[in-house]
C-alpha positions, 0 to 999 in steps of 0.5 A: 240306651233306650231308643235314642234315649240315654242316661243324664238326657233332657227330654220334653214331654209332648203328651199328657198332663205335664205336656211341655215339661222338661226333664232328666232320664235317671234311669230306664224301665222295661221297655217303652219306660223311662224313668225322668224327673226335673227334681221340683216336681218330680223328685229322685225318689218318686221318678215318673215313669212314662211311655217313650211315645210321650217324650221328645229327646232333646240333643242335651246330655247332662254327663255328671248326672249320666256318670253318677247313673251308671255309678249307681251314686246317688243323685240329688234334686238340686243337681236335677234342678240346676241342670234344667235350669242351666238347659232353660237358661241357654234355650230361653231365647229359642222358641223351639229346642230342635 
């Protein structure tokens, strides 16, 4: 664990160009870096790096994608995709994920 950040995790970019964006930690840089992606625009194989100054951490932990992580399994897109999707599905009536 990076901070409060952990594998499988669901984090909102709050700076940058992608600022608003959802995401999924797949896998932890030398500090401050977490490797995130969303599995549309940011795939599995060309992760994001970004500085954890720029990422909320939201209290949603994707366990599958966590255990497949620390498995060093491989993880796919449409896992990533599903997963935000399912998270933006349960959260579209909230105006702010707290």
């Amino acid at each position: 664990m990076a901070g409060n950040f952990e594998l499988g995790q669901i984090v909102e970019s709050i700076a940058g160009r992608d600022k608003n964006d959802y995401y999924v930690v797949i896998g932890i840089g030398p500090m401050p870096y977490l490797y995130l992606a969303d599995g549309v625009k940011k795939k599995v194989e060309k992760a994001k790096k970004k500085n954890i100054k720029h990422i909320r951490p939201l209290p949603y932990l994707v366990e599958d994608i966590k255990i497949k992580c620390r498995a060093g399994m491989r993880i796919t897109n449409f896992e990533i995709a599903n997963a935000l999707n399912d998270f933006l599905g349960e959260n579209l009536n909230d105006k702010e994920v707290k």
